[in-house]
DRENFI-557961 format. One line per field, with one value per residue (C-alpha): residue number from 1; residue in three letters; x, y, z. Coordinates in steps of 0.5 Angstrom, whole numbers, plus 2048, in hexadecimal, padded with zeros to 3 digits. Example, Ala and Ser with C-alpha at 12.3 -4.5 7.8 and 13.67 -1.06 7.14 Angstrom:
i: c(1	2)
aa: c(ALA	SER)
c1: c(819	81B)
c2: c(7F7	7FE)
c3: c(810	80E)
***
This chain:
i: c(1	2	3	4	5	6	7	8	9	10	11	12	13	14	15	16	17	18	19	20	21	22	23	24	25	26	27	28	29	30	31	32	33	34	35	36	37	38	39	40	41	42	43	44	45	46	47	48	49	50	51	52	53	54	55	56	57	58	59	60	61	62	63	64	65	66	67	68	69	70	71	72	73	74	75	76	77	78	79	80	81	82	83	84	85	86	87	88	89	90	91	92	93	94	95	96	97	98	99	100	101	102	103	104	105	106	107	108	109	110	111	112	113	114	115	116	117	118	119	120	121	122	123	124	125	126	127	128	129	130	131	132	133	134	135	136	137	138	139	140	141	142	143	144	145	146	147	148	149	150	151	152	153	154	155	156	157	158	159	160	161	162	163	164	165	166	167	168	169	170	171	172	173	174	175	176	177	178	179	180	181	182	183	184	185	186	187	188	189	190	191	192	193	194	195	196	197	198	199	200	201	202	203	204	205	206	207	208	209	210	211	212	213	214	215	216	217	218	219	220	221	222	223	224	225	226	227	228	229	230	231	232	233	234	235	236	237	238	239	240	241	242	243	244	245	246	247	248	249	250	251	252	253	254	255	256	257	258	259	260	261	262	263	264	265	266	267	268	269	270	271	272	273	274	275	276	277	278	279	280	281	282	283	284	285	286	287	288	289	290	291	292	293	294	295	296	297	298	299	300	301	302	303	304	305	306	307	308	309	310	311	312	313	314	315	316	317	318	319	320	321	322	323	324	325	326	327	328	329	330	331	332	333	334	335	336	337	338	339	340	341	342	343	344	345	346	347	348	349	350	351	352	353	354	355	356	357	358	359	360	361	362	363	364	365	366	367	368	369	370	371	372	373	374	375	376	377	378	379	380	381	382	383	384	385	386	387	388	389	390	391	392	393	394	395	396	397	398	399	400	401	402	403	404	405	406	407	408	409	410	411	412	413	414	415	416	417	418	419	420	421	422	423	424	425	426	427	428	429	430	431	432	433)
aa: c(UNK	UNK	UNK	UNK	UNK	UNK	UNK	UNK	UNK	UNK	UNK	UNK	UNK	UNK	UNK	UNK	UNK	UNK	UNK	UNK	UNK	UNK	UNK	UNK	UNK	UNK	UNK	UNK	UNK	UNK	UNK	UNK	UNK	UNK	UNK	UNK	UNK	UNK	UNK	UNK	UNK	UNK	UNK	UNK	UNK	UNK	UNK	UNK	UNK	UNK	UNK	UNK	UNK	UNK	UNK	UNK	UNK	UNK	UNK	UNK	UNK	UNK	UNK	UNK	UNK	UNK	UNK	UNK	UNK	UNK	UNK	UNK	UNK	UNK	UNK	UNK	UNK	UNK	UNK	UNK	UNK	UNK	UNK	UNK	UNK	UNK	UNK	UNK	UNK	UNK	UNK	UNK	UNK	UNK	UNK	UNK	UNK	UNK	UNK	UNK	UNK	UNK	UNK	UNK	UNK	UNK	UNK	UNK	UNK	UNK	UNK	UNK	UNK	UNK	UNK	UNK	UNK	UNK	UNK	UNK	UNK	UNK	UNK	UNK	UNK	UNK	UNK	UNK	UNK	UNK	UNK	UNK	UNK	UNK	UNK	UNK	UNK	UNK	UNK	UNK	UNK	UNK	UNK	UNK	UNK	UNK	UNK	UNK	UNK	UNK	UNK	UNK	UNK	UNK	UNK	UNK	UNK	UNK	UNK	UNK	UNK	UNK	UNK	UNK	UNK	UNK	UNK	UNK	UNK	UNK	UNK	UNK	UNK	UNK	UNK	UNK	UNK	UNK	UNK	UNK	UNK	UNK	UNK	UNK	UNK	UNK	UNK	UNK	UNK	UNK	UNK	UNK	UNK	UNK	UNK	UNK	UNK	UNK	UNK	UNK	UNK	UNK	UNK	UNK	UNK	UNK	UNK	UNK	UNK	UNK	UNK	UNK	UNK	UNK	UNK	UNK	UNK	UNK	UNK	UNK	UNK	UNK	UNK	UNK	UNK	UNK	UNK	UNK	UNK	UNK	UNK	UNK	UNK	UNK	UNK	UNK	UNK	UNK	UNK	UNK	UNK	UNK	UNK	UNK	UNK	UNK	UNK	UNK	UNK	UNK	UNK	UNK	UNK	UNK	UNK	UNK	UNK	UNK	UNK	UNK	UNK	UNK	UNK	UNK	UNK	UNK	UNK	UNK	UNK	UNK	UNK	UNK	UNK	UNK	UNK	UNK	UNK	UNK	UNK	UNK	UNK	UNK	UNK	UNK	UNK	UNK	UNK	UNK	UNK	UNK	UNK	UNK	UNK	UNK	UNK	UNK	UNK	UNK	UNK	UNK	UNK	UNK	UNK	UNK	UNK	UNK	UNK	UNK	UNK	UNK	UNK	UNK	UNK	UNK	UNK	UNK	UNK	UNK	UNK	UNK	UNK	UNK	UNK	UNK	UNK	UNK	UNK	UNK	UNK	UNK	UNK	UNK	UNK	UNK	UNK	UNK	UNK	UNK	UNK	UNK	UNK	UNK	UNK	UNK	UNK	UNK	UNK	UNK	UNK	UNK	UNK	UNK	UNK	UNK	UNK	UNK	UNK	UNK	UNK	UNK	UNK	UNK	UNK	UNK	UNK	UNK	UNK	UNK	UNK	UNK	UNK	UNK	UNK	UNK	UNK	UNK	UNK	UNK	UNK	UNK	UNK	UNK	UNK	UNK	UNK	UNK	UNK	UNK	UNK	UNK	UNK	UNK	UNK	UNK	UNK	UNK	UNK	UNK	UNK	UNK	UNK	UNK	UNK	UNK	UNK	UNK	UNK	UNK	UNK	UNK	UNK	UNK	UNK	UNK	UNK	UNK	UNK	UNK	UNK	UNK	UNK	UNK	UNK	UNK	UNK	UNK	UNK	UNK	UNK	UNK	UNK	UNK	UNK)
c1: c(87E	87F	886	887	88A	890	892	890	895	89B	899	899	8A0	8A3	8A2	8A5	8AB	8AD	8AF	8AF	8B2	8AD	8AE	8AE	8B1	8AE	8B2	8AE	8A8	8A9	8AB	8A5	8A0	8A4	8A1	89A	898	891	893	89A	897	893	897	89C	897	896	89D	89D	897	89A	8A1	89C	89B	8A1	8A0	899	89B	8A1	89C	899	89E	8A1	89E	897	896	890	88E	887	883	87C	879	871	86C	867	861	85F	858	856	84F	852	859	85B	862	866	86E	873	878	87E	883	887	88C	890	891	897	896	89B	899	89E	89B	896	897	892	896	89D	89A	897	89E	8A0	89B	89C	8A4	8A1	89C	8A1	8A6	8A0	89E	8A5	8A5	89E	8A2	8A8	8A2	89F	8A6	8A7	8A0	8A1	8A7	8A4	89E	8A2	8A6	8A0	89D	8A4	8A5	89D	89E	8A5	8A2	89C	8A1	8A5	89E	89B	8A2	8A2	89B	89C	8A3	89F	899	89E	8A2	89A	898	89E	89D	896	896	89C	897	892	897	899	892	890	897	894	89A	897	890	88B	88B	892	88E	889	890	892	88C	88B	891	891	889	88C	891	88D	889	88E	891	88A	88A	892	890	88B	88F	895	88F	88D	894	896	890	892	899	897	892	898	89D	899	89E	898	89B	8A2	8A7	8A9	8B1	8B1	8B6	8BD	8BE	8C0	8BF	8C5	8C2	8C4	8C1	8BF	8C4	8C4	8C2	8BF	8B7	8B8	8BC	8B8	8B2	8B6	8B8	8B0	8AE	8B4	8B2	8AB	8A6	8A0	8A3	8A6	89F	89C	8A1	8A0	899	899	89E	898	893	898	898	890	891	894	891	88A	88D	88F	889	888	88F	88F	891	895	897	89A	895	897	894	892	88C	88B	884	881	87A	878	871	871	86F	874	87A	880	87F	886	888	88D	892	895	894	898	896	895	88F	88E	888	888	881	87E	878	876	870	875	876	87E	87E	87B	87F	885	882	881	888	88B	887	889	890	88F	88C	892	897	893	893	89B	89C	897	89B	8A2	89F	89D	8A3	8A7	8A2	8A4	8AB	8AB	8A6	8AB	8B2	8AF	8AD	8B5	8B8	8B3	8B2	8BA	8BA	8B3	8B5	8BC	8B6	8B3	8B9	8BB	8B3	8B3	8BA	8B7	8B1	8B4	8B8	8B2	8AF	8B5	8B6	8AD	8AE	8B4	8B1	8AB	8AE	8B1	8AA	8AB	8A7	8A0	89D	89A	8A1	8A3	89E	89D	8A6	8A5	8A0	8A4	8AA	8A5	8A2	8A9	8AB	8A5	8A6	8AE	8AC	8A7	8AC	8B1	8AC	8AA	8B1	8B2	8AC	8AD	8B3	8B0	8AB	8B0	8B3	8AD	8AB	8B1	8AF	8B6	8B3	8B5	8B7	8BD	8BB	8B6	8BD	8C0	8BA	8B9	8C0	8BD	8B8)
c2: c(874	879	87C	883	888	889	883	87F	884	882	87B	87D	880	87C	876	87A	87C	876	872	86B	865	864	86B	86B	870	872	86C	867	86B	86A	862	861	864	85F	85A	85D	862	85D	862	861	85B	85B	85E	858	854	858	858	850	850	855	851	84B	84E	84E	847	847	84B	847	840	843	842	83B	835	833	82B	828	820	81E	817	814	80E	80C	806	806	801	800	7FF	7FD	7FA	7F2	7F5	7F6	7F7	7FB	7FD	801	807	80A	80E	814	819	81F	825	82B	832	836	83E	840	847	84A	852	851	84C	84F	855	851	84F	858	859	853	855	85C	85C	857	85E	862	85E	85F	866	867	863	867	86D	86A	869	870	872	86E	871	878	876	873	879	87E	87A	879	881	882	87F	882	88A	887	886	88B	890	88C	88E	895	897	892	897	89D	89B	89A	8A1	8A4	8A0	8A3	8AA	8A9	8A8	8AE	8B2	8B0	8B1	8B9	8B9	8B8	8BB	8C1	8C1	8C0	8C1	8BC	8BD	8B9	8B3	8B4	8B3	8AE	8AA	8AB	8A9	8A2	8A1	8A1	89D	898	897	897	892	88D	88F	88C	886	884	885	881	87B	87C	87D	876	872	875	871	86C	86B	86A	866	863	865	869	868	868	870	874	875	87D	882	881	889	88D	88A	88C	892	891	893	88E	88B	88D	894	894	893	891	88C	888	889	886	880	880	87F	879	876	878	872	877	878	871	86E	873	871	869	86B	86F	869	864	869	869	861	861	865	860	85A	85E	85F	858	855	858	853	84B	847	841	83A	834	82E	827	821	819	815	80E	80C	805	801	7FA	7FC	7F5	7F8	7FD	7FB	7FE	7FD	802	808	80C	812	819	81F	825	82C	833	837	83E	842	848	84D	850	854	855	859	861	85D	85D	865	867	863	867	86D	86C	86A	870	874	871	872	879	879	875	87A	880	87D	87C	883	885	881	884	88B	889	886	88C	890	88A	88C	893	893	88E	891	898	893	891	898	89C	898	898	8A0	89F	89A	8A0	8A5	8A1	89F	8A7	8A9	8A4	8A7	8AE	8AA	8A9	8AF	8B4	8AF	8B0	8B7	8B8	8B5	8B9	8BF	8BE	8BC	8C4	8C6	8C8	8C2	8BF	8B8	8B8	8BA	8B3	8AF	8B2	8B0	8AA	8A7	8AA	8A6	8A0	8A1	8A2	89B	898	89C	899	892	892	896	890	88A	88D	88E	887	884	88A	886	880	884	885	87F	87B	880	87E	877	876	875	86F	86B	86F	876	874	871	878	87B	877	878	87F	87A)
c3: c(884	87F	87F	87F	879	87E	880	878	875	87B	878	871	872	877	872	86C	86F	873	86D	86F	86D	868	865	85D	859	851	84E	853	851	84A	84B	84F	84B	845	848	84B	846	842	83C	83C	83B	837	832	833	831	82C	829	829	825	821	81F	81E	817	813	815	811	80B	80A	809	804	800	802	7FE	801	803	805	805	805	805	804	806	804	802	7FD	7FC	7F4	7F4	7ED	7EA	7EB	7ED	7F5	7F8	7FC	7FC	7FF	7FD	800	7FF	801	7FC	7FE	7FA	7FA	7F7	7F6	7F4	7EF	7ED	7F3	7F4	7F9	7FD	7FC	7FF	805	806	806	80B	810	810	811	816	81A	819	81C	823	824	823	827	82D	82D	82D	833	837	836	838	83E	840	83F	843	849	849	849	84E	852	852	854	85B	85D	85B	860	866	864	864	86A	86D	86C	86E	874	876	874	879	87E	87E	87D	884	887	884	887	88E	88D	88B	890	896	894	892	89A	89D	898	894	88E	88C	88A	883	883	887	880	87A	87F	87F	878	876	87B	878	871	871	874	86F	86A	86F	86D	867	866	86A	864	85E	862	863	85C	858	85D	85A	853	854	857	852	84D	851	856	85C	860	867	865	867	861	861	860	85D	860	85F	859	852	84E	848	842	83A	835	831	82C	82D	827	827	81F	820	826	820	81B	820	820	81B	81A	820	823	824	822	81C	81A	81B	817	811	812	811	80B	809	80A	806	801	800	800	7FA	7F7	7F9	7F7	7F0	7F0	7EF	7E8	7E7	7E5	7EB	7E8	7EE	7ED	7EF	7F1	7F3	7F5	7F5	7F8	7F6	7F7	7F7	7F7	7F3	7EF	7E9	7E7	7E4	7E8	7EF	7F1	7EE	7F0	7EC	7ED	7EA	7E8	7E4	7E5	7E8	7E4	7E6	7E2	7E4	7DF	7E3	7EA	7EA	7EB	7F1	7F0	7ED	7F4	7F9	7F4	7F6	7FD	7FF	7FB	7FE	806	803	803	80A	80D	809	80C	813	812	811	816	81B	819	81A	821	823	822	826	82B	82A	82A	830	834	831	835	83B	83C	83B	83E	843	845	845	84A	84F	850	850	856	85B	85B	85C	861	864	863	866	86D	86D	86D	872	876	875	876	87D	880	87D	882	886	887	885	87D	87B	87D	87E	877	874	877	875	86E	86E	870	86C	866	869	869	863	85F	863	85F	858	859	859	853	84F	851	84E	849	846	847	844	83E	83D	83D	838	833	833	831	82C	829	829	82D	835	838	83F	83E	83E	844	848	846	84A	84F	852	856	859)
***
């Protein structure tokens, strides 16, 4: 059986605004997608295989032991002569390197890439607290827009059968009945086109939490405006670029390039390790004087290279030249993360003055309605100055609630451009809800 537009948008909102006992707010949002969101974690898994590398570079430095054992039989077959015997044994071997560029650099960039997965991870979090906010503000506009078209269709409905009435009582002429019907014809089609994007914009939180039948806690009521602080758009692009992910990341790159210059060098350089060994041989071959021979060894293992074909001077050339990308890429970060500052900076600022300009076009809204009512009332106004009103005030009404949320997600903006978005400014946000 197929639900009508009408009926499904009752549904829709009736569900929205009941906030049962399962509704959750941004914070729980955020909780939830923690634990749900696959590349949330996918980036955890990530970051512990990241740590995992100072482990590796480490090693490379530490003595190095392996033991070994052997076990064979040979068969002597000689003109008038035939026998066959055993040997076995087993020997251990310890190298300690005392002069490796390449390895002193392997333990740089272990402790380096163990640095950088932690930082792609604080950058995922924060990605994730903006997308969950994103998607969280997307559905409360939704209910909001569904709302306001649900209560403008109705007060059009109403205006309607009053025009349809004067019309027969010859009152009114039919071109009242026309606006009237236009207008209820055109809030109905805004009303199907507030029920998708109320579906597809739930589908996209749920997406991201895994909460899909769950209610959503809505804005208490007035959120408190006030501007950055500090009010200084330098001062948040100097804390950027202290803490920002984006950049931080880029510097443990051009840090990783850096130490790839030096390991490519590095192999032009003698390497120079302590050797240190035991060996425990036996056989019972009849003719060999000694049947057990065991010793240990100590020394050292110099290799110096002396050609390797131009291999070495290209590989010098590559790493410098990617040493370059990767400082190029930092300063290309550095530049974007202070439009990023300035844009979110303006968002903050701007948006606290917007939001006061929408609650008094909203009030100046319901007071045009009033006075457009009254006034035809006693005949100084018609019924598409009601309408036209009207639809203002509702318009205003959805105009106040997207300037409201994106004030709140600019402030959530500004603080993950500083690198400083945290659970903490998510709670300072998710007390209005």
């Amino acid at each position: 059986m197929k639900t009508s537009a009408p009926k499904l948008a009752t549904l829709l909102l009736a569900s929205s605004l009941a906030m049962p006992a399962q509704a959750f707010d941004l914070l729980e949002a955020w909780y939830a997608a923690r634990q749900y969101d696959s590349g949330f974690a996918a980036q955890k898994a990530e970051r512990n295989a990241g740590l995992e590398k100072r482990d590796q570079g480490r090693a490379l430095l530490l003595p190095q032991l392996g033991l070994s054992s052997s076990i064979s039989r040979s068969n002597d077959i000689e003109p008038g002569v035939s026998g066959s015997y055993s040997s076995h044994g087993w020997g251990a071997e310890l190298k300690q390197p005392l002069f490796d560029v390449g390895a002193w650099t392997g333990y740089q960039k272990g402790k380096i890439s163990s640095a950088l997965a932690d930082t792609r991870f604080t950058a995922a979090e924060q990605a994730l607290i903006l997308s969950v906010a994103r998607a969280y503000f997307d559905v409360l506009l939704a209910q909001d827009t569904l709302s306001s078209t649900l209560a403008a269709k109705k007060s059009f409905e109403k205006q309607l059968a009053q025009a349809k009435k004067a019309f027969e009582v010859g009152t009114a002429t039919i071109l009242d009945s026309y606006e009237a019907q236009a207008s209820y014809n055109a809030a109905s089609a805004r009303e199907i086109s507030a029920i998708n994007q109320l579906e597809v914009k739930r589908n996209a939180l749920g997406t991201l939490t895994g909460l899909v039948n769950e209610g959503i806690s809505p804005l208490k009521g007035k959120i408190a405006l006030s501007a950055p602080d500090p009010d200084s758009a330098d001062a948040w692009i100097t804390r950027a670029l202290n803490n920002n992910p984006a950049i931080a990341i880029s510097e443990q790159q051009t840090q990783l390039a850096r130490q790839n210059v030096t390991a490519a060098r590095g192999n032009h350089l003698p390497k120079l390790a302590l050797t240190a060994g035991y060996q425990d041989q036996s056989t019972n071959n009849p003719r060999t004087s000694f049947t057990d021979n065991r010793g240990s060894s100590i020394g050292l293992n110099l290799t110096i290279p002396l050609y390797a074909g131009g291999g070495i001077n290209s590989q010098v050339r590559e790493a410098v030249a990617l040493q370059e990308q990767a400082g190029e890429q930092l300063e290309s970060s550095k530049r974007k993360v202070r439009e990023e500052v300035r844009a979110a900076f303006l968002g903050v600022s701007n948006g606290a003055a917007l939001v006061q300009a929408n609650e008094q076009l909203l009030l100046s809204a319901k007071n045009k309605v009033d006075a457009t009512r009254l006034g035809r009332e006693v005949g100084l106004r018609t019924i598409l100055d009601l309408l036209q009103a009207e639809q203002a005030y509702y318009e205003a009404e959805r105009q106040l609630s997207e300037s409201r949320y994106g004030y709140l997600f600019a402030r959530l903006q500004l603080a993950q451009a500083s690198g400083e978005l945290s659970e903490a400014t998510l709670r300072s946000v998710n007390r209005y809800f």
